[in-house]
Every structure is written in C-alpha cells, then in structure tokens.
N, C-alpha and C positions, 0 to 999 in steps of 0.2 A: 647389329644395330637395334633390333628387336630389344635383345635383352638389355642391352643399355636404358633404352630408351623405359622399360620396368623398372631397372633399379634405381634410375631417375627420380621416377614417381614414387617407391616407398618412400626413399630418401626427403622426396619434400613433407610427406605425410606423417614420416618418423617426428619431423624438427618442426612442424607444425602440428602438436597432441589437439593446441585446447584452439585451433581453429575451428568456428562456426560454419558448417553449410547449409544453407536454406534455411529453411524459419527453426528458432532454437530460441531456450533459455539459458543464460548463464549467468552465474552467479560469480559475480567478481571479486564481494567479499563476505566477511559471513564473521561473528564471535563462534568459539569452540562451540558453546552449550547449542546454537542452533546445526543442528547437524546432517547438513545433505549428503548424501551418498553418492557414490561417483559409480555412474552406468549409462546406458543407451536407453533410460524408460520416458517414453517419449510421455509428456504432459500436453491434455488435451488447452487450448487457448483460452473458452471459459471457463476453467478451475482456474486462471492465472491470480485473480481478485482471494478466493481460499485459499491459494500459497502465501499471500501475501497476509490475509490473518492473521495464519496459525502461525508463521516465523516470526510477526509481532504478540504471539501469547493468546490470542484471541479467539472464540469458539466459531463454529459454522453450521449451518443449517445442515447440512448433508456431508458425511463423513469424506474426505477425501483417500480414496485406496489408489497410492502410488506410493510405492516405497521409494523414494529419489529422495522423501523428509523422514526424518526418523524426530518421535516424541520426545521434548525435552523435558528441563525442567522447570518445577509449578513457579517456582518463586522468580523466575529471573526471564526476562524480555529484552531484547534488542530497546535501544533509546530511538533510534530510526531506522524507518525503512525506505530504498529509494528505489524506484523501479524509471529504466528507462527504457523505451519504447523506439526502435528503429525502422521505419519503413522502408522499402525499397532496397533492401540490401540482401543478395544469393547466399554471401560470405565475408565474416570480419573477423580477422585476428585478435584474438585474447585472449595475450599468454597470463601465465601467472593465475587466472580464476582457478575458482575452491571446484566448482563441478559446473558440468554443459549438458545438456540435456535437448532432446528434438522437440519442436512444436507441431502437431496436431491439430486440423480443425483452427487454422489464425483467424476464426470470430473476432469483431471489435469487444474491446472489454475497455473495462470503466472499475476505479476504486473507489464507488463514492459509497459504496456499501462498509467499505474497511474507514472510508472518511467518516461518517455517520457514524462508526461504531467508536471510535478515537472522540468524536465530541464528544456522542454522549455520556461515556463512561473517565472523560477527562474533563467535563465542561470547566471545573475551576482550575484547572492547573492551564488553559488555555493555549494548548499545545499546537504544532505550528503544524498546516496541511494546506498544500502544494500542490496543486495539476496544474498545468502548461504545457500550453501544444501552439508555438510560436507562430507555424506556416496558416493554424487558422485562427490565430490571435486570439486563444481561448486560455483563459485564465481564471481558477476558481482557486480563494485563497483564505483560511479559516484560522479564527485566533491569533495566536502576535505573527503569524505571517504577515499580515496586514500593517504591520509596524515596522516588519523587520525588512520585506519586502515592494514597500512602497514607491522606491524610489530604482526597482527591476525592470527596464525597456520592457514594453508587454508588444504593442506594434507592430508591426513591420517597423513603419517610418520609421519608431523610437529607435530601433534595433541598429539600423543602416546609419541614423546620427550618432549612436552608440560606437559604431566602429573607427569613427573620425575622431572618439573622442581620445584625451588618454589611459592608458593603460585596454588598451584595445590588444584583440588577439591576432591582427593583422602586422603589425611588427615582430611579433616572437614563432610564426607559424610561417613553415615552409610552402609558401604556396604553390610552386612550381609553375604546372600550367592551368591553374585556378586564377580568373581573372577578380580583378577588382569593382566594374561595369560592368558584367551579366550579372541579369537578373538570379537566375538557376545560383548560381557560384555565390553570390548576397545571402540570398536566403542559406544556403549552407551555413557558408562563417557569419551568420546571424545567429544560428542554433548552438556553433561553437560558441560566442561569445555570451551566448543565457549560459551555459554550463559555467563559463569562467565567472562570468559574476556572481548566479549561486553561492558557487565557493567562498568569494572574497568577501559576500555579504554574513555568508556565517562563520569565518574569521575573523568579520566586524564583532558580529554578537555570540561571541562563545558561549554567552551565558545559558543558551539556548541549547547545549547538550546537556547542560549540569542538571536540570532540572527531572522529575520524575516523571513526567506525562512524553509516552513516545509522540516520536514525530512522520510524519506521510510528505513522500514526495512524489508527485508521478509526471514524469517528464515525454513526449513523445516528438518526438525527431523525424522530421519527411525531406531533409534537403537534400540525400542521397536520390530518395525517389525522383525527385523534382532533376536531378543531376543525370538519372538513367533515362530520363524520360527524352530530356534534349539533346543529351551528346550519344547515348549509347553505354550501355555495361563494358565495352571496351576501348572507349574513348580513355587517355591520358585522365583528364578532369576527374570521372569516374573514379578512376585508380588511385591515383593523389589523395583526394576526398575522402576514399575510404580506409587507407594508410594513417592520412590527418584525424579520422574520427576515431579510428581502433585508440591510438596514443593519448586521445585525449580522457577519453572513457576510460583510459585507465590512469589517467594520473585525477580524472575527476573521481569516478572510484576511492582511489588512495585516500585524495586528501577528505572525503566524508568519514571516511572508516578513524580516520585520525584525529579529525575535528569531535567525534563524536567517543573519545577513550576508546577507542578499538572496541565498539559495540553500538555497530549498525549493519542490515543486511543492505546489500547494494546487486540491484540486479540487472541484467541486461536481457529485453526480448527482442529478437532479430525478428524479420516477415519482411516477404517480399510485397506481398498484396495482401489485404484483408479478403475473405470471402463475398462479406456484404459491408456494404456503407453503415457506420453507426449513425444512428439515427436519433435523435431526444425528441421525447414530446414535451410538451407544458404548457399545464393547467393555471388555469384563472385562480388565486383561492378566493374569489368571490362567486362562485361558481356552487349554486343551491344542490348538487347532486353529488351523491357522496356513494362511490366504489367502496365495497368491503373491501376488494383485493385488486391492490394498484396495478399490478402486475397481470393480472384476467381480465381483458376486454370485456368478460361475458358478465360479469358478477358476479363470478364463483366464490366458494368461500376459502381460506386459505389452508395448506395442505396437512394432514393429520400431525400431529403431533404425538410422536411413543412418551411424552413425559406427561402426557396431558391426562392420561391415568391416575399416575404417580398423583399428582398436583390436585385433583380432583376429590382421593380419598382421602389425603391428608387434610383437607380443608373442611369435607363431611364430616370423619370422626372426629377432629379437633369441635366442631360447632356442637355437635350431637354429645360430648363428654360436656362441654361448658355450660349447656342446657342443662344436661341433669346434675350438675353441681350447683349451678342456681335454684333449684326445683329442691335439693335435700336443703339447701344452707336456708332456703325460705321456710319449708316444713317446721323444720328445726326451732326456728325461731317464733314463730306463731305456739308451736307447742312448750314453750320454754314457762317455766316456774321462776319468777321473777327473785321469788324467795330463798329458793333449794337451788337453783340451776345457776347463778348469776353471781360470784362474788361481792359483786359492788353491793348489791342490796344485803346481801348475809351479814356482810362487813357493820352495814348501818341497821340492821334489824335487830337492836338490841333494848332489851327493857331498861327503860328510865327509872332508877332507884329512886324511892320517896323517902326523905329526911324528914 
C-alpha cells in the first residue's frame, strides 16, 4: 500500500511538470529572441520590476545576476509586456508555460519605475500602460489607455453591473460551487471578467500592437485570497476558483501573445501573502521643500555612479580642447596680415594703371 501510494505521487508530479507551488514566477509566453531558461533559480520579488525592463529592452540601475534571462538582441523588444499578480494561491496549474521559476522574499512590488521609463522614452508614440488591482479599485492608466480603456468597469460596483451585462463570463464559465450572491465568489468572477474585457477591448483596437512604442500591463488578482480566507484552501469554491483561473490565464495569456504578432512576454507571479503591506506615500507638489533623493528619508545624495567618471572626463577634455581652439583661431586672427595672409584683399590689392 505504501508503495502504491508513492507511485501515486510521482505519477501526479510526472503529468503535472509546469505546476506552481507556493510563490513562483511563470512565464506563459515569451517571442524566441527573449530567452528564459528553464531551472529551479529561484528570483528574489524585488528584482520582479528589472525582469520586467530588461525583457522589454530596457536598461537598470543595478545589474540583475540570475541566469533564468539570458541577453538578447540590441535591435528587437517585445511590443508588450503583461504581468499578472496572484494573491492568495499555495498552487496553480500552468501547463503549456515557456519556464517557472520559485519566488523569494514576496516584497510588494510596483512597475511604475518600468511605467516611467516607457513614457519617458516613448512620450510621442503614446504607448498604452496599465495597472489594475480591481479588489482595491486601483487604476493608473497612461497614453491611449485612456482612450482605449475608458469605458473598462474599474469599481467594484461597475464590475458586479458588468456581470449582468452581456457577453458576461458568467454564462460561458463553469461555476460549480461558486455562487452568484457571495460577496468572496463576486469579487473573483469580477477579476475574471477585467481579464476578459481586456482582451476584447484590444481586439477592438488592434491598431494598438501595430505601433512601435511597447506597451505595460500590470494586473493583480486577490479573489483567490479573499476565497481562502472565507471558505478555506479546502473548501470545493477554493478548488473550482482555482481550476477557473489556471484556464483562464491561459487562454488570457494566449490570446495577448496573438493579438500582439506573437511578440509579447506575458507573466504570471503566484504568493500566497506579501511579507509587508505596500504602502505609497504622496507629496503635495506645492510643497517648498525639496529631497535630493526621493527614495532617502534622510536627504542623502543618490548612490555613486561607475559611469559618472566616464561622463565627467569626457565633458573636461571636450571644454578644455574648445578652449584652446578658440585661444589659437583668436591669436591667429589678431596677428593676421590683411595684405599677405587674406585672399580677398590680395585679390583686390592691385595697382590701378594710369592712361
């Protein structure tokens, strides 16, 4: 019975490869040129924001050493990136991903450094960027998101009118024993149906992959948590829920990777709990006192710089060589013979013949 009951368990571990347990990254789709490598190197939670750069082409303050990326190529970038953020979930099936990798240290993280860096070096191509975290009805939305996403349930309320509406994810989704009237059970198939609209909203506006400026999406997901919380990780609801979300995140998955020509990374990070509470502060900008370094409480200055050498000497010798070029070309010209030195006068310094 013993040994049965072990060959049981390879057996499910065999036919389940690209199962997630406990907090984990995966990566569900990916173009060739971005190239993840498949192993067990577990990535700490605040590098999550530098994964997300560099698989969009993007440089970072501090070198990231995990071999799980390997360096691509200079000329070519993913057109989007989509990360989505799972709360409250031990373990979710997802077959078919490119690689999975452990999570480390689940810190709250934020892209608004990767968002920052997509404006500023995109501002005219007004590329579309996306955060949404539905369960605290938090929505920041940048460029023709604002156009394209205008009319995306952000609310709770919206979200719950949103389900009654048509083409709702409540008729084509097996609910089992997911009710319709709890609250916990709402807020899940609220968070399915922001994923389905997404979708259908950039099936509306395709024009939206064509374009050259990538695009940021950061979605995070707590109806699981909210589901563990009142029935239990072994409650039926529990189970159902997280069957319903593995299938959906992969057919959302799918259809981004294809909306956008087979070249977008699409990622998924599982946690069961964050460590600490994220927390934002915000400033007045009418507010006369002014931090060198937003990031140091104390007013420290910001951290050295190895290029700030480099940048330093080139801009000395460059001043220091144009200085003494101005200094000979002025010389020169002070000492010059209007007569001998000048063509133009030589030209015209001729003796006028008398008739």
């Amino acid at each position: 019975e013993n040994m049965f009951f072990l060959v049981k368990i390879l057996h499910l571990s065999s036919a389940c490869p690209q199962c997630v347990h406990g907090d984990g990254l995966t990566v569900l789709q990916a173009p060739d040129f971005v190239s993840f490598q498949k192993g067990d190197w577990p990535v700490s939670g605040e590098k999550i924001p530098d994964l997300v750069a560099l698989t969009m082409g993007f440089s970072v303050q501090e070198d990231l050493s995990w071999p799980g990326l390997q360096a691509g190529p200079l000329f070519q970038r993913p057109r989007a990136n989509v990360l989505v953020v799972v709360r409250g979930v031990d373990g979710l099936t997802l077959p078919q991903s490119v690689a999975s990798y452990p999570l480390e240290n689940p810190v709250p993280f934020t892209l608004d450094s990767v968002a920052e860096t997509v404006h500023s070096l995109f501002a005219e191509d007004t590329p579309v960027v996306l955060q949404l975290a539905p369960s605290e009805e938090r929505l920041y939305m940048l460029g023709k998101a604002n156009a394209v996403f205008e009319d995306l349930p952000v609310t709770l309320q919206q979200i719950r009118a949103r389900l009654s509406q048509d083409g709702s994810v409540l008729t084509s989704l097996p609910l089992n024993s997911l009710s319709r009237n709890a609250e916990a059970d709402l807020l899940f198939l609220s968070e399915v149906q922001v994923l389905h609209d997404i979708t259908a909203l950039l099936q509306r506006h395709r024009h939206l992959a064509k374009d050259h400026s990538p695009d940021l999406y950061s979605l995070e997901l707590s109806g699981l948590e909210e589901l563990s919380r009142v029935y239990g990780q072994d409650s039926p609801q529990y189970r159902d829920a997280t069957a319903i979300l593995a299938s959906v995140l992969k057919k959302f998955g799918e259809d981004v990777y294809s909306l956008y020509g087979n070249n977008a990374v699409v990622e998924v990070v599982t946690v069961k709990t964050f460590e600490a509470p994220l927390t934002r502060k915000s400033r007045s900008i009418l507010e006369s006192k002014q931090i060198s370094n937003p990031g140091s409480p104390y007013n420290l200055a910001y951290k050295y710089n190895f290029h700030y050498a480099v940048v330093f000497n080139i801009v000395l010798w460059l001043m220091i060589a144009l200085a003494l070029a101005v200094i000979a070309i002025a010389y020169n010209l002070w000492n010059m013979d209007p007569g001998y030195d000048s063509i133009i006068y030589r030209m015209t310094n001729q003796k006028i013949r008398l008739e």
